[in-house]
C-alpha positions as semicolon CSV with decimal commas, in nm:
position;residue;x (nm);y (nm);z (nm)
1;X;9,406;11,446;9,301
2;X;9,412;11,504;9,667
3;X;9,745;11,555;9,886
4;X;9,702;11,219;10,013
5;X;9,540;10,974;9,766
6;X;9,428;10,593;9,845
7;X;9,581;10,437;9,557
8;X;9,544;10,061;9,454
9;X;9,870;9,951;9,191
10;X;9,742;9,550;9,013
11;X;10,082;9,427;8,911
12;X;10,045;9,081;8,940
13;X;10,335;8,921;8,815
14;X;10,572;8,757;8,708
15;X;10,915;8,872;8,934
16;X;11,084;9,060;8,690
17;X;10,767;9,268;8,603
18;X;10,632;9,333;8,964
19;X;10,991;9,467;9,039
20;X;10,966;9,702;8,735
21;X;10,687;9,876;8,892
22;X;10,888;9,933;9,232
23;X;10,968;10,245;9,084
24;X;10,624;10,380;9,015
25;X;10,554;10,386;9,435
26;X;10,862;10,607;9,478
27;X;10,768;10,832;9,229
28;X;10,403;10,874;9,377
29;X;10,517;10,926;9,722
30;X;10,727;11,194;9,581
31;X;10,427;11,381;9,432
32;X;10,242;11,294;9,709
33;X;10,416;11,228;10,032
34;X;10,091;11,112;10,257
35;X;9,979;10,909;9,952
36;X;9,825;10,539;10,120
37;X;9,940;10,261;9,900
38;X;9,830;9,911;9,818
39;X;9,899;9,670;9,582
40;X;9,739;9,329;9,400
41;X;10,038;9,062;9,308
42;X;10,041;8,659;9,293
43;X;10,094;8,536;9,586
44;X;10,417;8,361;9,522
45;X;10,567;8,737;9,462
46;X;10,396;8,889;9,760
47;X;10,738;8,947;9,891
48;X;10,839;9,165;9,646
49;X;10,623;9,453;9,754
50;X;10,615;9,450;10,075
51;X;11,070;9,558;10,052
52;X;10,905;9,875;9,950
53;X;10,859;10,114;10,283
54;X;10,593;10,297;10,078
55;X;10,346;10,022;10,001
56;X;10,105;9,954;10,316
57;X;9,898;9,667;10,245
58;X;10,003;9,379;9,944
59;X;9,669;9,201;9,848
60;X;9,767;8,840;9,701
61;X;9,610;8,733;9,440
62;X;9,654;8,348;9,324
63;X;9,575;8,365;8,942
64;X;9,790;8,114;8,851
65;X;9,649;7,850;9,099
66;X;9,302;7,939;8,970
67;X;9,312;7,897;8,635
68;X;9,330;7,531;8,745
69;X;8,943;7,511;8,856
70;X;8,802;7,833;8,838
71;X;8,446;7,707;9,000
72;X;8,656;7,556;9,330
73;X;8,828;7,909;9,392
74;X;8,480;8,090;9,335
75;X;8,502;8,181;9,759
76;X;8,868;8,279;9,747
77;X;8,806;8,506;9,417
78;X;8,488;8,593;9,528
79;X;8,654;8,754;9,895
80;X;8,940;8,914;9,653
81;X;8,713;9,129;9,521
82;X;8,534;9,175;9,812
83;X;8,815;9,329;9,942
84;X;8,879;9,532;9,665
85;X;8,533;9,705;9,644
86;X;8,513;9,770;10,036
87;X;8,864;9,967;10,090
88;X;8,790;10,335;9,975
89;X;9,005;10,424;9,684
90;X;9,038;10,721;9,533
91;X;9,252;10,571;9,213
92;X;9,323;10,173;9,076
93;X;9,611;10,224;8,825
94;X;9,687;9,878;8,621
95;X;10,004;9,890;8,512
96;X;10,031;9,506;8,379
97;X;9,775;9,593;8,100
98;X;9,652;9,204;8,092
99;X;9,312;9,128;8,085
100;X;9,334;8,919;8,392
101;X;9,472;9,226;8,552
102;X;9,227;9,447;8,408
103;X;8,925;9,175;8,542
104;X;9,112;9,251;8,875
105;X;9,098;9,613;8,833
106;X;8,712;9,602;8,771
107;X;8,647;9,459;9,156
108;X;8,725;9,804;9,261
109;X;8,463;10,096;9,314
110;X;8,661;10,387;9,209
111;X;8,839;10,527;8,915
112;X;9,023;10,243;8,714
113;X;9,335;10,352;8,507
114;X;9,524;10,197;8,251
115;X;9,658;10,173;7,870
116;X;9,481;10,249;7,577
117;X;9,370;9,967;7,363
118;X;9,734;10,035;7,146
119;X;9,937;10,074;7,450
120;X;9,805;9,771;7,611
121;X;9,983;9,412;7,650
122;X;9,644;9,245;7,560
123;X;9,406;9,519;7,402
124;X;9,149;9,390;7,531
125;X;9,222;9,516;7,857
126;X;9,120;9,858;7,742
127;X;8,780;9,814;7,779
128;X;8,786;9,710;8,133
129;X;8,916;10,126;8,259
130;X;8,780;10,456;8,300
131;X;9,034;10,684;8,186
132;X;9,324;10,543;7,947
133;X;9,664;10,688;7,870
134;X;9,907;10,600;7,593
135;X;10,280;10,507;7,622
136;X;10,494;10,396;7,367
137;X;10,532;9,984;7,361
138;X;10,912;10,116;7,231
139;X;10,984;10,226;7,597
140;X;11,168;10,003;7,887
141;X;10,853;9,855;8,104
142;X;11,038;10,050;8,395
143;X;10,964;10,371;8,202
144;X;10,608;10,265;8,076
145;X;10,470;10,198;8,424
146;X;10,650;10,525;8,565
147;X;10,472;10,711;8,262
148;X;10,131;10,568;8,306
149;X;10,126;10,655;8,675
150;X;10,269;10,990;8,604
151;X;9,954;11,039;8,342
152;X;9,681;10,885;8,545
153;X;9,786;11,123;8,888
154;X;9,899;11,416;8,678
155;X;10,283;11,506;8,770
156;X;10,585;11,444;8,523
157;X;10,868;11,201;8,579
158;X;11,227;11,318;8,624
159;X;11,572;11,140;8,682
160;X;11,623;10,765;8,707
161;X;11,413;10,523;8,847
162;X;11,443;10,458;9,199
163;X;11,343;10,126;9,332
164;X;11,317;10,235;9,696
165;X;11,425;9,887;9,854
166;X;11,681;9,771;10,104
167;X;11,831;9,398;10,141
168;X;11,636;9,208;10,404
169;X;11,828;9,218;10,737
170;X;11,794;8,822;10,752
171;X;12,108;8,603;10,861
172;X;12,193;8,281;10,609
173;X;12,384;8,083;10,843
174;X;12,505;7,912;10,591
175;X;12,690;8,147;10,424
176;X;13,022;8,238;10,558
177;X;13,116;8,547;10,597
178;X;13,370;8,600;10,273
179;X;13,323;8,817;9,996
180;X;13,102;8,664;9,768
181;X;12,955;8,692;9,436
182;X;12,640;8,523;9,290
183;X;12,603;8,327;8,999
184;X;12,243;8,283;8,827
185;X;12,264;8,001;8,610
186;X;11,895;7,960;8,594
187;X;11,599;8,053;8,380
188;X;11,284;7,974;8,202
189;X;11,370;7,869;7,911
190;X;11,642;7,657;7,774
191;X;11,756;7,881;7,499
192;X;11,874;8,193;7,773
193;X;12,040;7,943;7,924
194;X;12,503;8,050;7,952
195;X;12,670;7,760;7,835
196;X;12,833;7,588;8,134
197;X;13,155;7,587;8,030
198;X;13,106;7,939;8,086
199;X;12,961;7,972;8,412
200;X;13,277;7,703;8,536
201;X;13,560;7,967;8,365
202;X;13,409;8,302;8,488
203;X;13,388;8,090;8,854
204;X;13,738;8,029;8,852
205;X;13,834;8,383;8,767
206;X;13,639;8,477;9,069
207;X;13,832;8,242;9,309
208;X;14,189;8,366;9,142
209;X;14,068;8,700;9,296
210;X;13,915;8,617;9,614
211;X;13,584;8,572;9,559
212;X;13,328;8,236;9,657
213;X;13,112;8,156;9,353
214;X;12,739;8,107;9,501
215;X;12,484;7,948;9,328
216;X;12,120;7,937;9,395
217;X;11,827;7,743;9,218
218;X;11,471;7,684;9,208
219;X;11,395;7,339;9,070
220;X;11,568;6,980;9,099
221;X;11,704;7,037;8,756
222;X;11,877;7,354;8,848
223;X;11,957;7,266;9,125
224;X;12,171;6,987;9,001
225;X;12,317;7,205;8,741
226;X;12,416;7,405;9,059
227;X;12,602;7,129;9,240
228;X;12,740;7,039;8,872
229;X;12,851;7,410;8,880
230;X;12,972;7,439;9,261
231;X;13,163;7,099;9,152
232;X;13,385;7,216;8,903
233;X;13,421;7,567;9,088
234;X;13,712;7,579;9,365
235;X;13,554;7,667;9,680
236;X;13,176;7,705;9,489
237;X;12,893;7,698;9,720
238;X;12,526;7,556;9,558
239;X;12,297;7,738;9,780
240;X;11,978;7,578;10,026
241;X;11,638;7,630;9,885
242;X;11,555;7,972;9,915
243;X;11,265;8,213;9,969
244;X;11,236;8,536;9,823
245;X;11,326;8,710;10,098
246;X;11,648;8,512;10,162
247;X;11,730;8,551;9,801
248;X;11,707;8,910;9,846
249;X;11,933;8,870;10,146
250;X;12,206;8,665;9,942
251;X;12,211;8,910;9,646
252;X;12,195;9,247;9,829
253;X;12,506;9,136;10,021
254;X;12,702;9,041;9,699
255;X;13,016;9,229;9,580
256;X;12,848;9,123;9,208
257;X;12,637;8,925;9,087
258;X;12,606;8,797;8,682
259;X;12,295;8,633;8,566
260;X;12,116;8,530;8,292
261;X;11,727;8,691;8,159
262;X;11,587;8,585;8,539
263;X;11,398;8,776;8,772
264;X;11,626;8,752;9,004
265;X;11,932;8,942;8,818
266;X;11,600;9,238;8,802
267;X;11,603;9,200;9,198
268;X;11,994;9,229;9,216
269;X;11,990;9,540;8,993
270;X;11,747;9,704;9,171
271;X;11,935;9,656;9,527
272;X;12,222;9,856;9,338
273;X;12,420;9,560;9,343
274;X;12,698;9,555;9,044
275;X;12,478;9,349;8,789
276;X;12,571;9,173;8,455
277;X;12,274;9,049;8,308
278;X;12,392;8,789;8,033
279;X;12,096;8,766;7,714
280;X;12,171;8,481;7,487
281;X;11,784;8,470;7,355
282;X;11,633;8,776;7,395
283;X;11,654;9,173;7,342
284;X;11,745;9,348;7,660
285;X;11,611;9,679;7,513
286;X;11,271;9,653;7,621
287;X;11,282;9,452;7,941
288;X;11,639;9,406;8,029
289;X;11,829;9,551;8,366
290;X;11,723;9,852;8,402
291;X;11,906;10,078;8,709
292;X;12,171;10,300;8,655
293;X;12,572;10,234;8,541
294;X;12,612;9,974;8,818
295;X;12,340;9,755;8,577
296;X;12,523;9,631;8,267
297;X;12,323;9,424;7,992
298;X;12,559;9,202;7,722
299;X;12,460;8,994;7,477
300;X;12,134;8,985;7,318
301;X;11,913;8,709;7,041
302;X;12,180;8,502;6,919
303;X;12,468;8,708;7,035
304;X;12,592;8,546;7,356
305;X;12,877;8,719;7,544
306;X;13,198;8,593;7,609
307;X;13,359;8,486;7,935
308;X;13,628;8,771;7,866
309;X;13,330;8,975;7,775
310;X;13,189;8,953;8,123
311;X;13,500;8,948;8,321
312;X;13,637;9,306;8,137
313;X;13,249;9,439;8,280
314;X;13,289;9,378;8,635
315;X;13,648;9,507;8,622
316;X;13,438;9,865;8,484
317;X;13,229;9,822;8,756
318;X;13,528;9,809;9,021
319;X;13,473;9,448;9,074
320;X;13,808;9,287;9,172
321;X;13,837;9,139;9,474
């Protein structure tokens, strides 16, 4: 591979995933300092990218809003590719291993990377690449995209992951300026869902030692377990609609923030904020927080943490007031 390669990453979604493979840009611009890189991702996650200094151009993709009438979004699809086949790559590396992001892949005119049919999300996908490379499915997705880059450009990884991204330098009026900690409440699925007895004790602590409880949301139904929340919370705040962006802005200014299996705990994590990710549902081995001591994972299927459980974690990670 050249000193400067024009590398393509397809990481389409969903939040959590695209900022798992935040890590693989750093990496190649260490190998490769004058490396050029783009990158494919739904549109609603577009954001995500573009916090990265190293990525140049973010191509949206809409998937999602296709799949609802494929023949109407022919044109859209159609200039997509288009794009994809007239910038001059030297290497497309998908890291998602789906075979929607493999189809993506294919619009390109250049070397296409990606797992092996047993490395693969969807095996399938394997057929859709030039050159394959297999990484253990036992491995944290941060390490299995850093590993599959490392293979397809030929360098080794070293150290922890390094995210590369700063918190947006965008003013929320409506937050005042107090130390503040967030509180994701929200997520996908009912069952990773912190009871809210819970989330009501832990806000309390965080009064008793100075600190606003802030809590965002996505939908009308979180958002009026927010102002449930905020409610029984002394000086609780249930947050405006935000964007990405602003989210960004709220959690990288945080003293902590504790959430449950969302995206948006990922994104706090990986501005170094002091994260506790709380699993209730789910195995954080494989896909949990993943950034360094100041990232802390409890819990896991059926084995909710405690209140006390979460409060003696931010006390490790100097959280107090």
């Amino acid at each position: 591979m050249q000193n400067a390669p024009n590398i393509v990453l397809i990481k389409t979604s969903s939040l959590g995933d695209v900022l798992h493979n935040l890590p693989v840009v750093t990496d190649i611009l260490q190998h490769f300092p004058g490396a050029k890189i783009d990158w494919v991702v739904e549109e609603g996650f577009a954001a995500l990218p573009k916090l990265h200094p190293g990525v140049r151009h973010v191509i949206p993709v809409a998937v999602r809003r296709w799949r609802k009438s494929w023949w109407a979004s022919r044109h859209e699809m159609g200039s997509v590719c288009r794009t994809l086949r007239d910038r001059r790559y030297d290497l497309a590396l998908d890291t998602q291993g789906l075979l929607k992001s493999a189809l993506i892949t294919r619009c390109t005119h250049t070397l296409r990377c990606g797992y092996t049919r047993d490395s693969a999300r969807e095996p399938l996908a394997s057929w859709f690449y030039d050159r394959t490379f297999s990484v253990g499915k036992d491995l944290h997705a941060v390490e299995r995209n850093r590993l599959l880059a490392a293979a397809a450009l030929g360098y080794d990884t070293a150290g922890a992951p390094n995210y590369g991204i700063c918190t947006p330098d965008i003013v929320l009026p409506w937050l005042a300026a107090q130390p503040y900690s967030v509180l994701l409440h929200a997520t996908s699925r009912d069952d990773k869902l912190w009871n809210e007895e819970n989330w009501i004790a832990l806000g309390k602590h965080l009064h008793l030692n100075g600190m606003r409880a802030v809590l965002p949301w996505g939908s009308e139904k979180e958002r009026a377990r927010a102002e449930r929340l905020s409610a029984a919370i002394p000086d609780a705040l249930c947050a405006p609609r935000l964007n990405l962006n602003e989210a960004a802005a709220l959690l990288g200014r945080a003293r902590a923030v504790v959430g449950v299996d969302t995206g948006l705990s990922h994104l706090a994590a990986a501005l170094d904020v002091p994260t506790v990710g709380i699993y209730t549902a789910t195995d954080p081995g494989l896909t949990g927080l993943y950034a360094g001591a100041r990232a802390v994972n409890l819990g896991g299927k059926e084995a909710s943490p405690t209140v006390d459980n979460v409060i003696a974690t931010l006390l490790r990670l100097g959280v107090h007031a």
